[in-house]
BALUM-224187 format. One record per residue (C-alpha): residue in one letter; z, y, x. Coordinates in steps of 0.001 Angstrom, whole numbers, plus 500000, padded with zeros to 6 digits. Layout:
AZYX;...
END
This chain:
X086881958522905457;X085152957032902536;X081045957896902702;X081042959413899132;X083297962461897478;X083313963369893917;X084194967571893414;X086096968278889857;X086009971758888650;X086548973033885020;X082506973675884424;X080925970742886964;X081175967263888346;X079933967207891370;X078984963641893574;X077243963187896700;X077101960162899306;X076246960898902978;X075580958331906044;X076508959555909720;X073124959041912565;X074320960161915974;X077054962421915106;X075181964311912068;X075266963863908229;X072690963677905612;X072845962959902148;X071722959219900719;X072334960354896817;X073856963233894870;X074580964354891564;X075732967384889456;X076949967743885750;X078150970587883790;X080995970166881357;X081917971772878227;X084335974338878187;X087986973134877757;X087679969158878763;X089161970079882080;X091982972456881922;X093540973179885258;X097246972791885158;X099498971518888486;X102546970242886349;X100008968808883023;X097421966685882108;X094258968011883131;X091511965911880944;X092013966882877224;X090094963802876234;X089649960789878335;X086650959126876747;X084720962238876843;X085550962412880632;X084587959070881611;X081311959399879892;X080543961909881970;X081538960333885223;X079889957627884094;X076375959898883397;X077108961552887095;X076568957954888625;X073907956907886560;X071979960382887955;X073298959887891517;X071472956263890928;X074948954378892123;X075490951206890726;X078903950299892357;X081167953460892873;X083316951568896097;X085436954484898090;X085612957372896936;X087270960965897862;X088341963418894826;X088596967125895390;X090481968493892271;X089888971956889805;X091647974517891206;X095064975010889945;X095180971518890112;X096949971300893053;X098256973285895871;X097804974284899705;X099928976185901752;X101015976470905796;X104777975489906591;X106257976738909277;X109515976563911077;X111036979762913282;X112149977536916017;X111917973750917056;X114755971478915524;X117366969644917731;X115762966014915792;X112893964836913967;X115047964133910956;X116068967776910701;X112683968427911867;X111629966297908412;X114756967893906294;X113592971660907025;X109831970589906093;X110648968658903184;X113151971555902075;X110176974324902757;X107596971992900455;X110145972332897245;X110917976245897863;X106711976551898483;X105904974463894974;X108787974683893205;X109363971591892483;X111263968401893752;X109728966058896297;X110054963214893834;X107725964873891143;X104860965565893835;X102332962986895636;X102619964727899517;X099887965095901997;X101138966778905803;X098986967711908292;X100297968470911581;X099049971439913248;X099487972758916562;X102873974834917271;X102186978604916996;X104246980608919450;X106834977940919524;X106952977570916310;X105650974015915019;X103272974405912006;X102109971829909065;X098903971913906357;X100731971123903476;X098671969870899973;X100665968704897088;X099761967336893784;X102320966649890783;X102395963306889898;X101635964156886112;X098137965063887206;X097808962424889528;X098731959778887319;X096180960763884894;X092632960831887173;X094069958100888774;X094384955968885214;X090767956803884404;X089204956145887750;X091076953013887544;X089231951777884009;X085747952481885158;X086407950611888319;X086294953543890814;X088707953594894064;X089697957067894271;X091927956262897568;X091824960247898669;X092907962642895874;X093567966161897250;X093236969869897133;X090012971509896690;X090906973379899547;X091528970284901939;X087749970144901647;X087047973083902929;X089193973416905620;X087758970467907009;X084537971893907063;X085407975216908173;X086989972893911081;X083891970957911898;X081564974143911820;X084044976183914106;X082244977996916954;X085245980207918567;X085854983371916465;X088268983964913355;X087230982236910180;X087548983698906424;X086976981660903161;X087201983019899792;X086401980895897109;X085752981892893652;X087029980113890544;X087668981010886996;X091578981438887599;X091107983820890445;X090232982713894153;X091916981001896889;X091527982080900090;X091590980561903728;X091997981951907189;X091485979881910366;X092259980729913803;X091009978619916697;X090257976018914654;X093126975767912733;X094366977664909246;X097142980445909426;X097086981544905819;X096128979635902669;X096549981738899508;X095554980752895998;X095789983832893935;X095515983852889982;X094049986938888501;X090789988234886337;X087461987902887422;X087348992035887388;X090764992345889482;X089346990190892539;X088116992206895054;X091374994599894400;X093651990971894859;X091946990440897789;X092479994037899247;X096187993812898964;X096178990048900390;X094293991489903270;X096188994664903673;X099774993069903111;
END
């Protein structure tokens, strides 16, 4: 995995760089900036950055605090509502891995609602529940996509991992599990997403849209239903 990640929200940049001694991680340089309201505007299927100049400005001010001269690698979480994250599975184990591939594929476009060809695809295989083989899906449409990927392409940066916020954090819920259930709910101006893992591995990835007043009774009927 590239050593440095850059987190896009709709109020923040955030960058940090870390260097692995014996198995542990600490941070070599960091950097946070707030943006102004309505330069990022979370959409899956549109353009995120309302102006492009502005935006690379401030990436550009982000390095300059982080004290990085030469971006190299570099991982990109995206704003929520940016993209997507959900768990696939299948009721029973198919006679082939093509129809094995054919059922997934065909559960990604009913999940996003949109065709395979429109959306840049990461799968995660996870281990088969009950029988049933299970997949981490995260999708992002290639509108978005194209667009961060145009502008980290000007200032020079390679942006070779572009994913869910929620990849992120399922990774680290993953590296920090100690045995027991897991439950992440993280807040955002469109609602909250919300992760469950079970020995080790999610179950249930839920991004729910709602007011900032209606999310603890969203999260009540998640729970409850």
């Amino acid at each position: 995995m590239p050593p440095r990640a850059l987190s896009i929200s709709e109020s923040s940049l955030v960058f940090v760089a870390l260097r692995n001694r014996r198995g542990e991680y600490e941070s070599t340089s960091a950097g946070v900036i707030s943006l102004p309201p309505g330069l990022i505007q979370a959409s899956f299927d549109q353009p995120n950055i309302k102006d492009e100049v502005r935006f690379q400005e401030y990436l550009q001010q982000l390095a300059d605090q982080a004290g990085v001269r030469r971006m190299g690698r570099l991982s990109v979480s995206l704003p929520a509502g940016s993209a997507r994250t959900f768990v696939v599975a299948l009721d029973s184990v198919p006679s082939s891995k093509a129809e094995m591939a054919q059922l997934v594929d065909w559960k990604i476009e009913r999940a996003s609602g949109y065709q395979l060809d429109e959306l840049r695809i990461s799968r995660y295989p996870l281990s088969d529940q009950m029988g049933s083989p299970h997949w981490l899906i995260g999708v992002v449409h290639q509108t978005v996509l194209t667009q961060f990927e145009a502008i980290f392409e000007k200032i020079g940066w390679q942006a070779g991992l572009i994913t869910p916020r929620s990849i992120g954090e399922l990774s680290w819920l993953r590296r920090e599990y100690s045995g027991g259930d897991q439950l992440l709910i993280s807040v955002n101006p469109r609602g909250f997403e919300l992760i469950v893992v079970r020995r080790g591995e999610p179950i249930l990835v839920r991004d729910v849209e709602c007011t900032p007043g209606e999310v603890e009774n969203e999260f009540y009927r998640l729970m409850v239903y």
